[in-house]
C-alpha positions as CSV (number, residue, x, y, z in Angstrom):
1,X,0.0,0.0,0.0
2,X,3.1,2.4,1.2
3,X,4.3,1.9,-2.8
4,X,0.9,2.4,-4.5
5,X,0.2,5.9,-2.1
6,X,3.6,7.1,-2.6
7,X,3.2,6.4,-6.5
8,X,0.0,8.1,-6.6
9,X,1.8,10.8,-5.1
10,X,4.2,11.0,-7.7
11,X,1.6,10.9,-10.2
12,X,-0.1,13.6,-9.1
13,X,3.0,15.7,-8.4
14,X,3.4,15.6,-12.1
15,X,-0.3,16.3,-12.8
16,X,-0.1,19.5,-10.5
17,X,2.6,20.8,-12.3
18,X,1.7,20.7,-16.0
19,X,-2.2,21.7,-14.9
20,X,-0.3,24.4,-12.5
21,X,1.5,25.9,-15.7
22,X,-0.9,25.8,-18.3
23,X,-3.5,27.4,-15.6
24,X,-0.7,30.7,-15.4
25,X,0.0,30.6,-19.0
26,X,-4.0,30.7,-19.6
27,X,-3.8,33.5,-17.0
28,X,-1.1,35.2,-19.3
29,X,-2.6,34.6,-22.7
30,X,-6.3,36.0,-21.2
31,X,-4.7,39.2,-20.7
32,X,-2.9,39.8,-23.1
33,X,-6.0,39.3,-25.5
34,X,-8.2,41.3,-23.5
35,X,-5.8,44.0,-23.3
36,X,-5.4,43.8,-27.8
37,X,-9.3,43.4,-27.8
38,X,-9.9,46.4,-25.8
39,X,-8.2,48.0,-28.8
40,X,-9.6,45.8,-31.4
41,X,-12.9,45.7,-30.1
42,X,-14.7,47.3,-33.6
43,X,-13.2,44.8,-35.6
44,X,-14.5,42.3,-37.4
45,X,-16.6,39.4,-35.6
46,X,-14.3,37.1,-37.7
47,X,-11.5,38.3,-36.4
48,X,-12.2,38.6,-32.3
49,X,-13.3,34.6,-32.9
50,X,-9.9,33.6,-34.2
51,X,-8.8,35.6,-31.6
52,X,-10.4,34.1,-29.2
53,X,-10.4,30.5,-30.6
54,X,-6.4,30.9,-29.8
55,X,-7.6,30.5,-26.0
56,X,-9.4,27.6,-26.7
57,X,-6.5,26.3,-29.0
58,X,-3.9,27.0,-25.3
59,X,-6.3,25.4,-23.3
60,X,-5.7,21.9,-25.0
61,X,-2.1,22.6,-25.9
62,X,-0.5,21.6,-22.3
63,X,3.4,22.6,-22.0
64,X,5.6,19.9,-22.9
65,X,7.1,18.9,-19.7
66,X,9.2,15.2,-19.2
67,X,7.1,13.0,-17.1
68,X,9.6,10.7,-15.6
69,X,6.6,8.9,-13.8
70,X,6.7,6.7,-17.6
71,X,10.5,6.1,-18.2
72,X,10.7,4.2,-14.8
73,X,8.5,2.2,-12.6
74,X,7.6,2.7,-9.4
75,X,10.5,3.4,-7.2
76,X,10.7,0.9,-4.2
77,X,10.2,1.8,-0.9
78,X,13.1,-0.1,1.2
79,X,11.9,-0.4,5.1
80,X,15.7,-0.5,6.7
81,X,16.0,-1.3,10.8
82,X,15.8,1.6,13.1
83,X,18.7,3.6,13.6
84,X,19.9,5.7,16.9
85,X,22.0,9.0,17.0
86,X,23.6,8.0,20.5
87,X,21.8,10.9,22.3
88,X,19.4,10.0,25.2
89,X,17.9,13.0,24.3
90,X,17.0,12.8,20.7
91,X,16.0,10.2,18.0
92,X,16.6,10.1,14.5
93,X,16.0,6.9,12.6
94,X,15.2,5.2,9.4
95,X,11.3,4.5,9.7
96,X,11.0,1.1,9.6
97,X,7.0,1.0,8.9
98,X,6.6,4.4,7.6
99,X,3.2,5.7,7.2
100,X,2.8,7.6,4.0
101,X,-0.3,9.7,3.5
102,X,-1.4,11.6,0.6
103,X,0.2,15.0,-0.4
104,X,-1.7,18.2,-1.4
105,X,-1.6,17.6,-5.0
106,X,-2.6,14.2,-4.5
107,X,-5.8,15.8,-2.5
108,X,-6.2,18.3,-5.5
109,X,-6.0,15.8,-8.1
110,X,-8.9,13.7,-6.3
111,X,-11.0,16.7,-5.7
112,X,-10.6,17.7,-9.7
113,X,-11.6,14.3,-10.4
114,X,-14.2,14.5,-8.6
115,X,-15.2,18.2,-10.0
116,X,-14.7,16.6,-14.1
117,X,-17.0,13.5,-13.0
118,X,-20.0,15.8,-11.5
119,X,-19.8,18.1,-14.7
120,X,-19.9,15.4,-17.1
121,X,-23.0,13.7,-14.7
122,X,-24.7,17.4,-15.0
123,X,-24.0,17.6,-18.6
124,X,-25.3,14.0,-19.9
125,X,-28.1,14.6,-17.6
126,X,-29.0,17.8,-19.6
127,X,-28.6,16.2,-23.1
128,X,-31.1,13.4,-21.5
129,X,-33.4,15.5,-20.3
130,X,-33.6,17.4,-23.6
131,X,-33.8,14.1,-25.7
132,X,-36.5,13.1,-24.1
133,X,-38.6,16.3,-24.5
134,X,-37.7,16.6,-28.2
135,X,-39.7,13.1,-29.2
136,X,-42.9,14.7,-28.8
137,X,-41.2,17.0,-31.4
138,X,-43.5,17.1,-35.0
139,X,-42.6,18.2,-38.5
140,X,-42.9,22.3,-39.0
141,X,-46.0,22.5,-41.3
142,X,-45.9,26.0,-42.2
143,X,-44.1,26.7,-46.0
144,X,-40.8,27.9,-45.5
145,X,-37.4,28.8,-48.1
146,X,-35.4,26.5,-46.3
147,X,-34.3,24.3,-49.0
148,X,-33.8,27.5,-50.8
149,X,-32.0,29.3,-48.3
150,X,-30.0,25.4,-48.1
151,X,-28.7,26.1,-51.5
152,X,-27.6,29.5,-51.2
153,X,-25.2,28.8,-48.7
154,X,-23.7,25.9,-50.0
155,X,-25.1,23.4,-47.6
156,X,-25.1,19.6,-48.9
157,X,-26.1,17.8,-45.8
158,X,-30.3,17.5,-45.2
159,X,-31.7,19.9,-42.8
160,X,-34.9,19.0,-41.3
161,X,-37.1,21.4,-39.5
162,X,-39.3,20.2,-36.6
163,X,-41.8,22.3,-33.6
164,X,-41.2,21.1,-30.2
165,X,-43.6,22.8,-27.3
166,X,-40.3,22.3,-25.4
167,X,-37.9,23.6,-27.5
168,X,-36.9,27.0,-25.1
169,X,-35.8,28.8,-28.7
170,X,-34.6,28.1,-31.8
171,X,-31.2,25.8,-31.9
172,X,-29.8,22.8,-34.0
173,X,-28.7,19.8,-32.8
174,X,-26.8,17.4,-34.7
175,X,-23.6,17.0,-37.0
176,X,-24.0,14.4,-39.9
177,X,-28.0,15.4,-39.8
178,X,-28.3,18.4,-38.4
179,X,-32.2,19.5,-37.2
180,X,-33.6,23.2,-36.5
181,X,-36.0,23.1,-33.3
182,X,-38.5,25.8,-33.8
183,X,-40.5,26.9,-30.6
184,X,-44.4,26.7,-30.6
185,X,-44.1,30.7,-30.7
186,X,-42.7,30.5,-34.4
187,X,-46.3,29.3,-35.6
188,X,-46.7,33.5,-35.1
189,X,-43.8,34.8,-37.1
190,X,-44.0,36.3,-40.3
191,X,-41.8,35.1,-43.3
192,X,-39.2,37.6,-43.0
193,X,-38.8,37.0,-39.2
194,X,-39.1,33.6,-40.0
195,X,-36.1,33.3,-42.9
196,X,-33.8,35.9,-40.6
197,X,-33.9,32.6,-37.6
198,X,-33.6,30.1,-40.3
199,X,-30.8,31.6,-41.9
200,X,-28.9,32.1,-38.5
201,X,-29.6,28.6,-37.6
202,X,-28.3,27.3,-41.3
203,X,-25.3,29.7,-40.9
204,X,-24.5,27.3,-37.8
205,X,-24.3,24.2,-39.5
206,X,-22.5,25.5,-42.8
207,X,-19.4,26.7,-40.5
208,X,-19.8,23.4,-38.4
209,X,-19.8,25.3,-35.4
210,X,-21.0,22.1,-33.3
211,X,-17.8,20.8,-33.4
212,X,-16.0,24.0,-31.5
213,X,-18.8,24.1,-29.1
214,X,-18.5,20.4,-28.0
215,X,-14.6,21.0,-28.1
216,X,-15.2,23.9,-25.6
217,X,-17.6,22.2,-23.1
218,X,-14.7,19.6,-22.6
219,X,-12.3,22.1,-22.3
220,X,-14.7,23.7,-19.5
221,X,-15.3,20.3,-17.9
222,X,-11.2,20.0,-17.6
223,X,-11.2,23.6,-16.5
224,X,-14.2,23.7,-13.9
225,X,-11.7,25.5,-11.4
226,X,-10.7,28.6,-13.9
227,X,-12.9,31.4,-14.1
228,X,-11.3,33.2,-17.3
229,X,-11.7,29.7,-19.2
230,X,-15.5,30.2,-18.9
231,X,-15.1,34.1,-19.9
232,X,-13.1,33.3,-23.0
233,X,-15.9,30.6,-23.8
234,X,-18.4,33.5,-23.1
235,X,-16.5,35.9,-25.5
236,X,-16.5,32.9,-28.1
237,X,-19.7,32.4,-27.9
238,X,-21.2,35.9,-28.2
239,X,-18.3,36.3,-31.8
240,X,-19.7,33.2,-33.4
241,X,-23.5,34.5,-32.9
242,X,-22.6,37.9,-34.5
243,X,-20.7,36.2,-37.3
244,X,-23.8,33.7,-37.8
245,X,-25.9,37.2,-37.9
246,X,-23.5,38.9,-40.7
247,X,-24.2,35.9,-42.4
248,X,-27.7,36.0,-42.6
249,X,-27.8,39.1,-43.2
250,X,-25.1,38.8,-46.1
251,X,-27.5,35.7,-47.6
252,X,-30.8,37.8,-47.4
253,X,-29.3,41.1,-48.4
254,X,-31.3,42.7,-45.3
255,X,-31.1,45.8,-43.3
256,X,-28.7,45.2,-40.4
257,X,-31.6,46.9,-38.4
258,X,-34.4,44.8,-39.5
259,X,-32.5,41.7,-38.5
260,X,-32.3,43.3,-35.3
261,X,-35.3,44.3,-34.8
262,X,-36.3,40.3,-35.1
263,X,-34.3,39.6,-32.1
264,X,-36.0,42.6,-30.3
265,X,-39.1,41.2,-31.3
266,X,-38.5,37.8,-29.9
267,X,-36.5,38.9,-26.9
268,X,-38.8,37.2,-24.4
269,X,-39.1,33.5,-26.5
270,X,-34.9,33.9,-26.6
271,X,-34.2,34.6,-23.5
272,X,-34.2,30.9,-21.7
273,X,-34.3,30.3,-17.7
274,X,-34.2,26.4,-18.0
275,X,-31.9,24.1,-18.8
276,X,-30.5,23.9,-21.7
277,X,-29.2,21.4,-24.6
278,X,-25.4,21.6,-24.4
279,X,-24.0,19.8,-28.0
280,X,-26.3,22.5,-29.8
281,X,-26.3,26.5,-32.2
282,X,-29.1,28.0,-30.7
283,X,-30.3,31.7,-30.8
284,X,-30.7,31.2,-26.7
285,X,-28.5,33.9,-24.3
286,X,-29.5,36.4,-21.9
287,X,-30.8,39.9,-21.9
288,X,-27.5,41.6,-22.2
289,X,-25.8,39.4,-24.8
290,X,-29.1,39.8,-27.2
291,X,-29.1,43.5,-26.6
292,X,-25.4,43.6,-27.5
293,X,-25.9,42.2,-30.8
294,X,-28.8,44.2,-31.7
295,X,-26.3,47.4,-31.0
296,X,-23.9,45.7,-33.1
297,X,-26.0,45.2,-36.1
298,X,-27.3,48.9,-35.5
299,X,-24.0,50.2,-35.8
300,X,-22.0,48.5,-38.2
301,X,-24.1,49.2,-41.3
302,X,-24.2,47.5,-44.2
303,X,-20.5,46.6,-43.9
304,X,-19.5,43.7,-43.5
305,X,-16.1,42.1,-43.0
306,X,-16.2,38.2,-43.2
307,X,-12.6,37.6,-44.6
308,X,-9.6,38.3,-42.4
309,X,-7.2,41.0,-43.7
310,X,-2.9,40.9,-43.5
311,X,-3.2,42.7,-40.5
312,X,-5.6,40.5,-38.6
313,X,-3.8,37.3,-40.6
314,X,-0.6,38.7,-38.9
315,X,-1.3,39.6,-35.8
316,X,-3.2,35.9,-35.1
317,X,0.1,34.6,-36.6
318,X,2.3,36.3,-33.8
319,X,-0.1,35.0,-31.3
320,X,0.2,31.5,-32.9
321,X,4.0,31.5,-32.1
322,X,3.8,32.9,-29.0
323,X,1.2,30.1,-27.7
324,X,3.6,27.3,-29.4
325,X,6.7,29.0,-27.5
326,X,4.8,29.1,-24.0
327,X,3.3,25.3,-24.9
328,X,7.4,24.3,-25.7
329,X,9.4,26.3,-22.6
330,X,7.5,24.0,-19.7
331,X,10.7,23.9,-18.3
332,X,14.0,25.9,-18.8
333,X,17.5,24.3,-19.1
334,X,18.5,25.1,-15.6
335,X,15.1,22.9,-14.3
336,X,15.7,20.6,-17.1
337,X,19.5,19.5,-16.2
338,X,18.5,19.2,-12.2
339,X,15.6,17.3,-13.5
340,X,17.7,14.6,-15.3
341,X,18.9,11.4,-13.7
342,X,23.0,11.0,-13.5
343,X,24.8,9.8,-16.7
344,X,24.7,6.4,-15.2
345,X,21.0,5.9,-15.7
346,X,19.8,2.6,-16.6
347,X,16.2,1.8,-17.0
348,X,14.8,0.3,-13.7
349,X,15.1,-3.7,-13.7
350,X,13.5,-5.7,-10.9
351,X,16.3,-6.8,-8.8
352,X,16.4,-10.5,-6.3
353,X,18.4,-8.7,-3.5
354,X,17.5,-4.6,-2.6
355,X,20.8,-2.6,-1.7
356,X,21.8,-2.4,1.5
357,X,24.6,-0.2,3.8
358,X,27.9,-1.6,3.1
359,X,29.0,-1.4,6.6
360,X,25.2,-1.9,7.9
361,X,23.1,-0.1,9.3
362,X,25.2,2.0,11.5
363,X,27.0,3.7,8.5
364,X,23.9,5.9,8.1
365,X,23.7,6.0,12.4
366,X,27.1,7.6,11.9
367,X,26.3,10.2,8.9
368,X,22.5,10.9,9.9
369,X,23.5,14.2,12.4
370,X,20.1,15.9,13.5
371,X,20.0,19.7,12.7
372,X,21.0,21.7,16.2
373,X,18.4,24.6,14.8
374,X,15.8,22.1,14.1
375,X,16.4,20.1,16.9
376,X,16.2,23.5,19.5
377,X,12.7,24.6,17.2
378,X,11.4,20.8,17.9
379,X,11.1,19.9,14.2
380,X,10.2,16.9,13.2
381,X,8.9,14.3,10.9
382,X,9.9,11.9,8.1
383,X,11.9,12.6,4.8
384,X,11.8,10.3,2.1
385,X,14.8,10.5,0.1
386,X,14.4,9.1,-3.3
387,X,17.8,7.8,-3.5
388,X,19.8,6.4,-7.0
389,X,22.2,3.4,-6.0
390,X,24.3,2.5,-9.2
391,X,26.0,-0.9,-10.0
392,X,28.9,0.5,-7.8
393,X,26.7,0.8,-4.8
394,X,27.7,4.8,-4.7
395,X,24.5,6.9,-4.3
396,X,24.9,9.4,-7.2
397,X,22.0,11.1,-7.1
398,X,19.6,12.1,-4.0
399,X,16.2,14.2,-3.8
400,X,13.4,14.7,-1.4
401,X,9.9,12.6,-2.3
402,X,8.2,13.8,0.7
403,X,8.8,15.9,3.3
404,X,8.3,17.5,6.7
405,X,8.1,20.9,5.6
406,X,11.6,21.6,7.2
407,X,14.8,22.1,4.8
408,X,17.5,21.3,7.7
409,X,15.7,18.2,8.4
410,X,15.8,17.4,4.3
411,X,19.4,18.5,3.6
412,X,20.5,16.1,6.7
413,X,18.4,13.0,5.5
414,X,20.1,13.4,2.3
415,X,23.3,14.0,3.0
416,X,23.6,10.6,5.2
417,X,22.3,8.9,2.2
418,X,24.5,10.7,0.0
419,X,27.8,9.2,2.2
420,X,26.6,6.1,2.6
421,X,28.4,3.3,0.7
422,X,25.9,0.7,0.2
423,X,26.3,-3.1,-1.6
424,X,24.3,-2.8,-4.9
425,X,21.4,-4.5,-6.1
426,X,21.6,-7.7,-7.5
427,X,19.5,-9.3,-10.2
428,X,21.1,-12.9,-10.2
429,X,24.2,-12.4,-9.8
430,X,25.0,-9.1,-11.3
431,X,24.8,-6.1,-9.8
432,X,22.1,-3.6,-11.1
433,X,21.2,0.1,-11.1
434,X,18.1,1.4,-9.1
435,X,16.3,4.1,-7.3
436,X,15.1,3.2,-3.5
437,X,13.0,5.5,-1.0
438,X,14.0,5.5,2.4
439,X,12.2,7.2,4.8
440,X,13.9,9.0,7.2
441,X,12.2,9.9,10.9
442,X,13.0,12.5,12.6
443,X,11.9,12.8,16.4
444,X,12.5,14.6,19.5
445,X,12.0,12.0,22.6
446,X,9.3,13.1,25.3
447,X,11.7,14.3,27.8
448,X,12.8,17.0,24.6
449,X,9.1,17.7,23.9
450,X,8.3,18.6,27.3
451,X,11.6,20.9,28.3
C-alpha cells in the first residue's frame, strides 16, 4: 500500500505541475488578449473569434514537460532497521513501517476528479433531459425557403425542421444530420422573421460550429476551477452569434436593423431560464448578450467584414508562435539539467536482492547528524529520500519525495544517504542500477518535547 500511495503521489506531483503551468499561462494569454481586444474591439466578428479561438486552441495545448513517472517504474520503498543517533535526548531513525499519507496535490487531483466527473453527470443529464422532450417533437408544417436558403449557402447535408412545445428557442442539434427546433411561438412569425432565424440557424451548420462548441464544453469540464476559461468561452460564444448574424444578413441582403429588430421582437421566446441542450447552435442567451448584438447590427451598417485581412492574418500569426513557445518552454534548461537522472542511468530492472549499507546499518547512524536549529525549534517528521544506487553501490543522485516541511531536516536525511556506501542490487548475480525510498524519521524524545 506504502508503494501504491507514494506512487499516486508521484503521479499527481506531475499532474499538478503541468495543470499548474498551463493554468498561469492561460492567466497570461487571457490578458494579453483582452488588453489587444480592448483596442480591437470594432473589428471584425471574424477576427475577435480567431482571436479568441487561440484560448481555446492554449487550453488543449499543455506545455511539454518530461514526465519521468513513464521512463521508470515505481521506485521501491526499502523499510531499513531503526537507527539511533547515541543521544538520550533525541532520535533520528530510518522509519521502519513508515506511514505515508497523501500530499496536497494528490488531494487536488482527487478533488478535480471529482469536479470533471460531477460536470460530465450534469451535462449528460441535460442532453437526457432534452432528448426526451424533443420526441414529442413534429414536422414544421408552415411553408418555409429552407431548401432555398440550403442552397444558397452551399449546404449539402439535409436539414430538417421540426416544432417542439419544449424547445426554449430556436437551436440545431446534430452534426451528420443536423435539425432546427422551432419553438411553438414561431407558428406566429411572419416570413421575414421567420427566414432571418432560419438563416442564423443554417449559418451554424455550414461553419460546423457544433464541433467548436463540443470541443469547448470539454475544455470547461477539464477547466471547472478557472474562471477566465469560462469568460473566454463566453467571448467565443457571443463572436460566433454575430458572425452567424453577418451571415444571414449577407444571404438575405437585409437591413442590419431589420435583423435586429427580429431579435428585439423575440427577446422574451430567446431569453431561456431552464436548462438547456449543451452539443447544440441556438439563438438562446440572456438579456444583455441579445441586446449587445442588436447594438452591433445597429451600428455597423451594411458593412461587413467576413474575410480576415494581412493585418488580422498577422497579428493571429504572432499569437500562434507565442502560444507554441509558452506550450514548448514548460521547463528551462537550468530545471531541465536538475531534473535529469545521473549519466549512469539505466532503465529500472527488478532486482532478487534490494541494496543495503555496506558497513550496515550503522553507517547511516554515523552520517544521519540531527539539525541543532531544528532540533532546538522541535522539528520533526519523516523525509523520504528518493535515493539512485548504481552498479557500484555509490549513491549518485539524492532528492526529497516527501517531506516534513523543514529544509535542515531534508538536507540532513540526504546527505547521510548521499555518504553512505551501500552493496548494490543484484539481479542474479549481477549487480544492477536502481532508485530506492527510504524514509527518514526524525523525532525529538518526550523528555525534549516537554523541556
Amino acid at each position: 500500500m506504502a508503494e501504491l500511495i507514494a506512487g499516486f503521489n508521484r503521479f499527481s506531483e506531475i499532474w499538478f505541475g503541468i495543470i499548474a503551468l498551463n493554468s498561469l499561462q492561460l492567466i497570461l494569454l487571457f490578458l494579453i488578449l483582452s488588453g489587444i481586444m480592448s483596442v480591437l474591439r470594432k473589428n471584425s466578428p471574424v477576427f475577435l473569434y480567431a482571436f479568441w479561438l487561440l484560448f481555446l486552441v492554449k487550453a488543449v495545448l499543455l506545455p511539454v514537460i518530461r514526465v519521468p513517472l513513464f521512463h521508470q517504474s515505481f521506485i521501491p520503498l526499502i523499510p531499513l532497521n531503526a537507527i539511533t543517533t547515541g543521544s538520550s535526548r533525541l532520535m533520528a531513525a530510518v522509519d521502519p513501517n513508515p506511514v505515508i499519507s497523501l500530499t496536497t496535490q494528490s488531494v487536488l487531483f482527487l478533488v478535480w476528479i471529482l469536479g470533471i466527473i460531477s460536470l460530465v453527470f450534469i451535462y449528460v443529464r441535460n442532453e437526457y433531459f432534452f432528448h426526451k422532450l424533443l420526441k414529442n417533437s413534429e414536422p414544421f408544417m408552415v411553408q418555409t425557403n429552407l431548401a432555398e436558403l440550403t442552397a444558397r449557402l452551399g449546404i449539402k447535408v439535409s436539414v430538417a425542421l421540426r416544432l417542439s412545445t419544449n424547445a426554449p428557442a430556436p437551436f440545431t442539434k446534430g452534426f451528420r444530420k443536423p435539425v432546427i427546433y422551432l419553438p411553438r411561438s414561431a407558428l406566429g412569425w411572419n416570413e421575414q422573421q421567420l427566414n432571418h432565424v432560419l438563416c442564423h440557424e443554417l449559418a451554424h451548420i455550414k461553419r460546423n460550429d457544433i464541433l467548436i462548441i463540443t470541443l469547448q464544453n470539454i475544455v470547461n469540464v477539464l477547466y471547472f476551477f478557472h474562471p477566465l476559461v469560462w469568460l473566454a468561452n463566453q467571448q467565443l460564444n457571443f463572436q460566433r452569434e454575430k458572425i452567424c448574424d453577418d451571415i444571414a444578413v449577407n444571404i438575405l441582403n437585409e437591413n442590419p436593423v431589420k435583423y435586429g429588430r427580429t431579435l428585439m421582437d423575440n427577446l422574451e421566446s430567446f431569453l431561456v431560464h431552464r436548462r438547456l441542450p449543451l452539443i447544440a447552435n441556438g439563438l438562446f442567451f440572456s438579456r444583455k448578450t441579445i441586446v449587445r448584438r442588436f447594438e452591433y447590427l445597429l451600428n455597423h451598417g451594411k458593412e461587413i467584414k467576413m474575410k480576415l485581412g494581412f493585418v488580422h492574418k498577422t497579428v493571429i500569426a504572432l499569437l500562434g508562435v507565442f502560444i507554441i513557445f509558452m506550450a514548448c518552454s514548460g521547463k528551462s534548461d537550468k530545471a531541465k539539467k536538475e531534473a535529469a537522472p545521473p549519466k549512469t542511468e539505466v532503465e529500472f530492472v527488478d532486482y532478487d536482492t534490494p541494496p543495503q549499507p555496506l558497513e550496515g546499518f550503522a553507517a547511516i547512524q554515523k552520517n544521519l547528524v540531527y539539525p541543532k536549529a531544528d532540533k532546538e525549534a522541535g522539528h520533526q517528521g519523516t523525509v523520504i529520500v528518493q535515493a539512485y544506487v548504481d552498479e557500484n553501490g555509490d549513491v549518485t543522485e539524492a532528492t526529497v519525495k516527501e517531506s516534513p516541511g523543514w529544509e535542515g531536516l531534508d538536507k540532513a536525511a540526504i546527505d547521510a544517504i548521499k555518504q553512505t556506501k551501500f552493496k548494490p542490487a543484484l539481479k542474479g548475480e549481477k549487480p544492477v542500477a536502481v532508485y530506492i525510498a527510504v524514509p527518514v524519521k526524525f523525532e525529538l524524545n518526550d523528555d525534549k518535547k516537554a523541556g
